[in-house]
PDB file of N, CA, C and O in Angstrom:
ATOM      1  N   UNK A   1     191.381   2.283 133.247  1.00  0.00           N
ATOM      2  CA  UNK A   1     192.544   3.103 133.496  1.00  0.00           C
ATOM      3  C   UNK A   1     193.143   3.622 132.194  1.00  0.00           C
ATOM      4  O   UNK A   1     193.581   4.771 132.254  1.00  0.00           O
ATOM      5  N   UNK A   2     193.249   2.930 130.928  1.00  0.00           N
ATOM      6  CA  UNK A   2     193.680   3.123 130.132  1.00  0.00           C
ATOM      7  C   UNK A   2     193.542   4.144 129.076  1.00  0.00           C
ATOM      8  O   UNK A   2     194.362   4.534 128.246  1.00  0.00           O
ATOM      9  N   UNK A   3     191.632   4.680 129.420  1.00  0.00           N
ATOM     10  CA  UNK A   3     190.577   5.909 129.173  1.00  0.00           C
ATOM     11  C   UNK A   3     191.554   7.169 129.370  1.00  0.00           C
ATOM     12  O   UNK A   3     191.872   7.968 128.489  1.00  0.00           O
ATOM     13  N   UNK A   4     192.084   7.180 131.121  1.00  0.00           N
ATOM     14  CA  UNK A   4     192.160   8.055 132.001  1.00  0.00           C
ATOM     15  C   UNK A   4     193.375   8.646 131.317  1.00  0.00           C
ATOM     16  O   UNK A   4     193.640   9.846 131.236  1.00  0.00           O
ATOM     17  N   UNK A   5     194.245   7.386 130.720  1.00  0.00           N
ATOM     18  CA  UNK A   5     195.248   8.222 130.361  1.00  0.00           C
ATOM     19  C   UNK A   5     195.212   8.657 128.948  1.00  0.00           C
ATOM     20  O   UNK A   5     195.985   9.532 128.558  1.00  0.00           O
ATOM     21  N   UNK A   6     194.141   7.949 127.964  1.00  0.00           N
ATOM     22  CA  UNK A   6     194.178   8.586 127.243  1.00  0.00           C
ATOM     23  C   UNK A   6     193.340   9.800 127.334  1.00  0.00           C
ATOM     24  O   UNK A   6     192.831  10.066 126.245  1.00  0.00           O
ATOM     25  N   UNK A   7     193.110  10.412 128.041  1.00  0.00           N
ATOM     26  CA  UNK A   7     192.389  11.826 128.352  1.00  0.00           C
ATOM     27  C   UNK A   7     193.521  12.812 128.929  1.00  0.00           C
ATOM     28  O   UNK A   7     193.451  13.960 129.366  1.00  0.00           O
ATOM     29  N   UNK A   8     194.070  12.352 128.842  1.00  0.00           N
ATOM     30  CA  UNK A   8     195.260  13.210 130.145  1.00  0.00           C
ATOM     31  C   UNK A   8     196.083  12.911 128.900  1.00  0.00           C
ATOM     32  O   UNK A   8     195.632  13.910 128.340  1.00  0.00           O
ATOM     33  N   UNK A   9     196.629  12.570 128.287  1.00  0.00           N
ATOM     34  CA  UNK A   9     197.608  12.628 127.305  1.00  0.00           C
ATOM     35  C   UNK A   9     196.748  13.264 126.411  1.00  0.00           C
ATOM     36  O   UNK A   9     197.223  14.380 126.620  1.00  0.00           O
ATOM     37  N   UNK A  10     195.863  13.481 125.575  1.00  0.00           N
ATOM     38  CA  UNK A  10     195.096  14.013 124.498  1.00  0.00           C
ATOM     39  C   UNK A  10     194.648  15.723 125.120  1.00  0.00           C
ATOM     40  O   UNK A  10     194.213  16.678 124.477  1.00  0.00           O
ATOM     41  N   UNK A  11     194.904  15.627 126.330  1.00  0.00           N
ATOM     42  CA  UNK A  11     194.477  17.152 126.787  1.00  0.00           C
ATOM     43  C   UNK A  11     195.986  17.787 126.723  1.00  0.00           C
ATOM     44  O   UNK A  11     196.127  18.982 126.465  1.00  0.00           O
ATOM     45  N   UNK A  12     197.005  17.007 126.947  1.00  0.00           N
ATOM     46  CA  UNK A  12     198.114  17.829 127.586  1.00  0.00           C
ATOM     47  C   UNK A  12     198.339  17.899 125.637  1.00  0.00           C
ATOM     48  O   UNK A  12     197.896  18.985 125.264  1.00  0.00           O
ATOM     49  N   UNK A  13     198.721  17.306 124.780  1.00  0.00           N
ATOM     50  CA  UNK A  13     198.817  16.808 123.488  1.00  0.00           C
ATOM     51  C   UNK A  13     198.233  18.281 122.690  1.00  0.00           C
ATOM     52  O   UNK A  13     198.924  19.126 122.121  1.00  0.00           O
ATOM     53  N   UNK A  14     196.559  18.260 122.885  1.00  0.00           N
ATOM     54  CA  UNK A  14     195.824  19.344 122.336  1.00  0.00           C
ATOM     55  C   UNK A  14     196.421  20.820 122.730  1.00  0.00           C
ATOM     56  O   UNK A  14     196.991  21.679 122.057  1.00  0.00           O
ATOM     57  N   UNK A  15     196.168  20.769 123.655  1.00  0.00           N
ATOM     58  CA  UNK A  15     196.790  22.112 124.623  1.00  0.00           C
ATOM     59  C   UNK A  15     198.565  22.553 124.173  1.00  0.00           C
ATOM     60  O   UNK A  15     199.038  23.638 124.510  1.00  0.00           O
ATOM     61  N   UNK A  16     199.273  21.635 123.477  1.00  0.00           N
ATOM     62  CA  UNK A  16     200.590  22.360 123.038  1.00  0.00           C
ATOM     63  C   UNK A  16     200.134  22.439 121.397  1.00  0.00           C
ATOM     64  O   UNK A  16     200.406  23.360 120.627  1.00  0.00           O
ATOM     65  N   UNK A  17     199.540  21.489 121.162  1.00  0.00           N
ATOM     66  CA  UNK A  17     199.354  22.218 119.729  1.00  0.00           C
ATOM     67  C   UNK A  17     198.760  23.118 119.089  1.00  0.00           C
ATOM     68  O   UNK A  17     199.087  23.618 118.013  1.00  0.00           O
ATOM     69  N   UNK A  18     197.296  23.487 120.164  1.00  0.00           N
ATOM     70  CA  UNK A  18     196.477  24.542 120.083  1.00  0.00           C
ATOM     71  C   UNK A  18     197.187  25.479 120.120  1.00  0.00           C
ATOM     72  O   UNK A  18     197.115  26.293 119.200  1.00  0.00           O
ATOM     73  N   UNK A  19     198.228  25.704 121.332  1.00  0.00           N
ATOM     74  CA  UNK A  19     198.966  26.799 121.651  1.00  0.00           C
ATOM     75  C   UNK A  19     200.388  27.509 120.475  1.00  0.00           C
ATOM     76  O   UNK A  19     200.826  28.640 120.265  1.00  0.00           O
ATOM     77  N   UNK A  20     200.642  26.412 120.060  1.00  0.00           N
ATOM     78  CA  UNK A  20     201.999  26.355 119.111  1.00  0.00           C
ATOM     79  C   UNK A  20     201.346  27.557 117.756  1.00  0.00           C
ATOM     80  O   UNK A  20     201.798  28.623 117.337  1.00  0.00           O
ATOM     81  N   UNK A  21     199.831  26.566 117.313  1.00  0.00           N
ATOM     82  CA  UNK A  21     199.058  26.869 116.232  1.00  0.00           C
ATOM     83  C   UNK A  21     198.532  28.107 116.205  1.00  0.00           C
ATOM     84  O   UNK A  21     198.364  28.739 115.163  1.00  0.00           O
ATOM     85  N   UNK A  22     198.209  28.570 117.492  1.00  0.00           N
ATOM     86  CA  UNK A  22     197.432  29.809 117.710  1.00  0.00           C
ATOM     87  C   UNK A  22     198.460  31.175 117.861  1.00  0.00           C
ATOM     88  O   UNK A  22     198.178  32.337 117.568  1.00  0.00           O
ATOM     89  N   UNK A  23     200.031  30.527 118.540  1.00  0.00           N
ATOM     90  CA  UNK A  23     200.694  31.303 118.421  1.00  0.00           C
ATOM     91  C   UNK A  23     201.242  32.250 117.311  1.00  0.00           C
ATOM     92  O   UNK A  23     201.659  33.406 117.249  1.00  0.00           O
ATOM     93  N   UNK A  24     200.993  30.953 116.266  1.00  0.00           N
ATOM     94  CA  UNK A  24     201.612  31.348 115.246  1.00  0.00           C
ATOM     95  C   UNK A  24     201.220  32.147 113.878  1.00  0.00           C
ATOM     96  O   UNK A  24     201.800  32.742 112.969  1.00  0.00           O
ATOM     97  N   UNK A  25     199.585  31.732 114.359  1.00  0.00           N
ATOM     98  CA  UNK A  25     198.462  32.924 113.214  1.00  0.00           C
ATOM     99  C   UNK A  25     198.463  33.759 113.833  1.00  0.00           C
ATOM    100  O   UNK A  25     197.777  34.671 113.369  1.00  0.00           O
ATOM    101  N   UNK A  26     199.369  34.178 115.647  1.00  0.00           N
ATOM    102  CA  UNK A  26     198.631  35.635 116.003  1.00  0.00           C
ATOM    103  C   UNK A  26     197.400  35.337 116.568  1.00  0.00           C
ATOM    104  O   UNK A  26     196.842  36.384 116.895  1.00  0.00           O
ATOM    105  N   UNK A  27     196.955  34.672 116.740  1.00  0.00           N
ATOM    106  CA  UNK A  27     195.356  34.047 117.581  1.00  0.00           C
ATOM    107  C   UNK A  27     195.465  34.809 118.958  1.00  0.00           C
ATOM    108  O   UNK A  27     196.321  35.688 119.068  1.00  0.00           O
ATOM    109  N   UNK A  28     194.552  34.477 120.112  1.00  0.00           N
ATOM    110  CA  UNK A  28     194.938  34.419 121.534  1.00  0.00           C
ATOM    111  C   UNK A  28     194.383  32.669 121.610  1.00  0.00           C
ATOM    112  O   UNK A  28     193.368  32.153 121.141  1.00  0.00           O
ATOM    113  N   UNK A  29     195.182  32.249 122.166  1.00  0.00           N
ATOM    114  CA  UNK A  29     194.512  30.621 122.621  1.00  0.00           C
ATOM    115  C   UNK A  29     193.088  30.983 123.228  1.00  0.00           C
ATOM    116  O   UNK A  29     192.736  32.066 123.697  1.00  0.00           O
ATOM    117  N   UNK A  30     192.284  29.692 123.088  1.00  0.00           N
ATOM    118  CA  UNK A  30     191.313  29.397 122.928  1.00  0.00           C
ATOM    119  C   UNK A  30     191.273  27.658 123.688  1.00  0.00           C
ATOM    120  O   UNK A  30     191.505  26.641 123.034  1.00  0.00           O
ATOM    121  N   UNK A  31     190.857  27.684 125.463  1.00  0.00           N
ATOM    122  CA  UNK A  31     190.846  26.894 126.390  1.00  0.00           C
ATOM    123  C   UNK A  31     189.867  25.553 125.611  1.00  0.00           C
ATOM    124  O   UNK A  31     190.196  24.367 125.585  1.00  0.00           O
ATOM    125  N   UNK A  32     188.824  26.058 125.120  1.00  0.00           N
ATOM    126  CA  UNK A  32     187.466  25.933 124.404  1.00  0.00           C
ATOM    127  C   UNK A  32     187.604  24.793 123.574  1.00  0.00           C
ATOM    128  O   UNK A  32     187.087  23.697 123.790  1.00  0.00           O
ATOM    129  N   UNK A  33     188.478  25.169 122.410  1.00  0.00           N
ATOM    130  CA  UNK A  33     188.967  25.122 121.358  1.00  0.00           C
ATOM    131  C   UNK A  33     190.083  23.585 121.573  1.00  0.00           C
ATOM    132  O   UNK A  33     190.174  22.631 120.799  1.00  0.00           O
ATOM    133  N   UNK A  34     190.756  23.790 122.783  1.00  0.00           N
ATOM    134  CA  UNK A  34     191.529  22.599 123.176  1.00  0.00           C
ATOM    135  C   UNK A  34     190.685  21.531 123.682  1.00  0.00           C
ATOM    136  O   UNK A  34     190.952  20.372 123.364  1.00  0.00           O
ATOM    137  N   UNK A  35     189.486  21.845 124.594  1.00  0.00           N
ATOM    138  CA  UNK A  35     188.960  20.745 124.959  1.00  0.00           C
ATOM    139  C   UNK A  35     188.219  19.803 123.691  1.00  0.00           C
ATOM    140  O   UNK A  35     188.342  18.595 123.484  1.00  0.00           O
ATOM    141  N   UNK A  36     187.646  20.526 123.154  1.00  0.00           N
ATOM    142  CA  UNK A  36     187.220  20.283 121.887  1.00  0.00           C
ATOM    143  C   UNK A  36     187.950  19.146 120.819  1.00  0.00           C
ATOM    144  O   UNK A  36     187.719  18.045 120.319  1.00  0.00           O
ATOM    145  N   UNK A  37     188.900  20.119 120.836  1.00  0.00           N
ATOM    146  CA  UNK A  37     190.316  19.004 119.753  1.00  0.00           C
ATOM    147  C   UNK A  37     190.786  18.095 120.844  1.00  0.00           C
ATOM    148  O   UNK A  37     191.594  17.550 120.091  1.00  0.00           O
ATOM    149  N   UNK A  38     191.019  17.295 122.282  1.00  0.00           N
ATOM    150  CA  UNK A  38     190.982  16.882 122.861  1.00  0.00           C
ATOM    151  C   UNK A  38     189.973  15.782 123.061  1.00  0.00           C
ATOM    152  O   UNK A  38     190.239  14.630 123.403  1.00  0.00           O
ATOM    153  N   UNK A  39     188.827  16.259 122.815  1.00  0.00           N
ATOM    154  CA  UNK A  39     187.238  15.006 122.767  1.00  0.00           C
ATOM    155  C   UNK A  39     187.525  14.598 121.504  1.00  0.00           C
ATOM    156  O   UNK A  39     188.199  13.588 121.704  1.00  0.00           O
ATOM    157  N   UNK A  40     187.413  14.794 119.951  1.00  0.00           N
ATOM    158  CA  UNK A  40     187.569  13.985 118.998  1.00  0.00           C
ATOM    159  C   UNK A  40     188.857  13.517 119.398  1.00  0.00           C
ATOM    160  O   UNK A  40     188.609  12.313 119.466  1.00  0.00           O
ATOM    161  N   UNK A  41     189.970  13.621 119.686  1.00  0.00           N
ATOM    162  CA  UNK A  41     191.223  12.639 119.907  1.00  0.00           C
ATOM    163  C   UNK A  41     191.203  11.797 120.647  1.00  0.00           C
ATOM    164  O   UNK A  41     192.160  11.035 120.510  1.00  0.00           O
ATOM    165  N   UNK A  42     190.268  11.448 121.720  1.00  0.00           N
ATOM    166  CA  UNK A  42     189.762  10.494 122.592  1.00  0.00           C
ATOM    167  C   UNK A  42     188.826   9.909 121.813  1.00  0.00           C
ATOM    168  O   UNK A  42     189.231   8.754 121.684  1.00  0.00           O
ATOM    169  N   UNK A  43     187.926  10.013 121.284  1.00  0.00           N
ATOM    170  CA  UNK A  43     186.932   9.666 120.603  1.00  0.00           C
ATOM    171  C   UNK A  43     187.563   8.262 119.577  1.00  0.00           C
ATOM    172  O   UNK A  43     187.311   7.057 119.550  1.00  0.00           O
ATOM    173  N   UNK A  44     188.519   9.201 118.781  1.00  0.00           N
ATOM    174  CA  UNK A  44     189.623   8.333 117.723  1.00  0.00           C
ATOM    175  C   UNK A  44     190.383   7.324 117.715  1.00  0.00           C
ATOM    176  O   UNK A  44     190.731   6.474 116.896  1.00  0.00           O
ATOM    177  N   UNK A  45     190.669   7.684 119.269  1.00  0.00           N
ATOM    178  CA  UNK A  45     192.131   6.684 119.708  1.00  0.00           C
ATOM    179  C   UNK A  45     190.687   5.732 120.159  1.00  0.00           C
ATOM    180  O   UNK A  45     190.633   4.835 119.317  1.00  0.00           O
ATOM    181  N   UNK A  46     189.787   5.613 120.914  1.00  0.00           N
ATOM    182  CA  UNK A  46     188.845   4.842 121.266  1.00  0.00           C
ATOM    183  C   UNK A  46     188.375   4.018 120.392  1.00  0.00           C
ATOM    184  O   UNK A  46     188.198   2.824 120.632  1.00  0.00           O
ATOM    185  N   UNK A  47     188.136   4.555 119.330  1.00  0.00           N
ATOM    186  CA  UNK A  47     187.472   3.868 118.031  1.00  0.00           C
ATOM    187  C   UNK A  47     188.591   2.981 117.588  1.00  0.00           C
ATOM    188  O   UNK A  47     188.424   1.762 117.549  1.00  0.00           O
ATOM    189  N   UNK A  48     189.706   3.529 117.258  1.00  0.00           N
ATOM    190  CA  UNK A  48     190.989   2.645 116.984  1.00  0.00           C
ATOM    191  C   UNK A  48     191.593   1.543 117.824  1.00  0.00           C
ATOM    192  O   UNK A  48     192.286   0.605 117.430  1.00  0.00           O
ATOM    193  N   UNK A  49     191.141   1.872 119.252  1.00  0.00           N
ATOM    194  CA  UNK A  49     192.171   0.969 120.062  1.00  0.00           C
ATOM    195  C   UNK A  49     191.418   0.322 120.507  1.00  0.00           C
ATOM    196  O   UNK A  49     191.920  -0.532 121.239  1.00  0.00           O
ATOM    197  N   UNK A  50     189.846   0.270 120.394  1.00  0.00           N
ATOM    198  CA  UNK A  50     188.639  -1.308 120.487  1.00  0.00           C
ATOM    199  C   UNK A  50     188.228  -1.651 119.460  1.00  0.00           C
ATOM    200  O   UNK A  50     187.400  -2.560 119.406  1.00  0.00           O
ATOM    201  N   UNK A  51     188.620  -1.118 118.512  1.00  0.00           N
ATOM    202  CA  UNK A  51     187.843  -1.984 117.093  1.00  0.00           C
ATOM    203  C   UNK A  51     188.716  -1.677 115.844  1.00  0.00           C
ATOM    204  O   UNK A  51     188.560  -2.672 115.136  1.00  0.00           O
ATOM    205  N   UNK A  52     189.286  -1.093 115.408  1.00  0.00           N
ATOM    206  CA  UNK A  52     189.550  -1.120 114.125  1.00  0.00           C
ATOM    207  C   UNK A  52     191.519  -1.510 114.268  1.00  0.00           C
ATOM    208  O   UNK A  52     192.182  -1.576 113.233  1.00  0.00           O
ATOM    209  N   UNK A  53     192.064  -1.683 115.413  1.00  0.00           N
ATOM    210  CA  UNK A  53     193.630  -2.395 115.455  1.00  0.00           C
ATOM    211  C   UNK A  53     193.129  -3.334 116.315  1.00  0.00           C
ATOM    212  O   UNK A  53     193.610  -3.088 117.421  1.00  0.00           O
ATOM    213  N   UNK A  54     192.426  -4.261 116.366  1.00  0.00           N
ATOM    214  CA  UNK A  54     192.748  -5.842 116.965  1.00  0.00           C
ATOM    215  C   UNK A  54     193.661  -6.443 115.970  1.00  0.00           C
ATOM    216  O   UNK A  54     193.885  -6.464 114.759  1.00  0.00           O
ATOM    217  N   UNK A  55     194.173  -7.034 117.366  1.00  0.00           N
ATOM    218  CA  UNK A  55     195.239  -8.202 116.663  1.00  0.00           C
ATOM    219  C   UNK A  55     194.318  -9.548 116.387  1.00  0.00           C
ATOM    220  O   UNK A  55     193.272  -9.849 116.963  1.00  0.00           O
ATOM    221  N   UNK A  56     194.865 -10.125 115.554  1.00  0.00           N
ATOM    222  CA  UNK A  56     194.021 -11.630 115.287  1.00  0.00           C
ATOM    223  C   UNK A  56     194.838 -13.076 115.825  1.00  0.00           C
ATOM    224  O   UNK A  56     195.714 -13.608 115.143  1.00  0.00           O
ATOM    225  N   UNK A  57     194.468 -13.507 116.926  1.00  0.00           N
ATOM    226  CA  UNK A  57     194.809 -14.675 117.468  1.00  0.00           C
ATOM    227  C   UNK A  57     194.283 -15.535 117.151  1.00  0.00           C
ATOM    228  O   UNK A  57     194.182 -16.295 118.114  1.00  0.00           O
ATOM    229  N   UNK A  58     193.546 -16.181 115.746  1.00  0.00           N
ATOM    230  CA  UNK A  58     193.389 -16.863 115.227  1.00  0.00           C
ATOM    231  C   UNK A  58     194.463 -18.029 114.937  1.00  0.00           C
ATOM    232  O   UNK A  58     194.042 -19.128 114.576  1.00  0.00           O
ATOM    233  N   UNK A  59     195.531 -17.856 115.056  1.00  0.00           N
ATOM    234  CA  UNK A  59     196.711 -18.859 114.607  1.00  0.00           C
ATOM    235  C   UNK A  59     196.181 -20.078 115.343  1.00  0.00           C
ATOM    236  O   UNK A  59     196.790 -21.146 115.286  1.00  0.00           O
TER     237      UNK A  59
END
């Protein structure tokens, strides 16, 4: 479940910044372009949130 939302938060996330960014060089948005920046941000938070931030319960 925790995937799901990070896909749904990283799409809605990509999609205002694509839009903000594109607005602002004068671009036309680019749907493409969001899914895109959307998969590495899932990718990242994935990599980060199973392996590289464990907590250590070693105590």
């Amino acid at each position: 479940m925790r995937y799901i939302w990070t896909i749904i938060w990283a799409l809605l996330i990509s999609s205002v910044l694509s839009y903000v960014l594109s607005s602002m060089g004068g671009e036309p948005f680019s749907f493409l372009s969001t899914i895109v920046f959307a998969g590495i941000l899932v990718v990242a938070i994935a990599i980060l949130g199973d392996g590289a931030l464990k907590e250590d319960h070693s105590n």
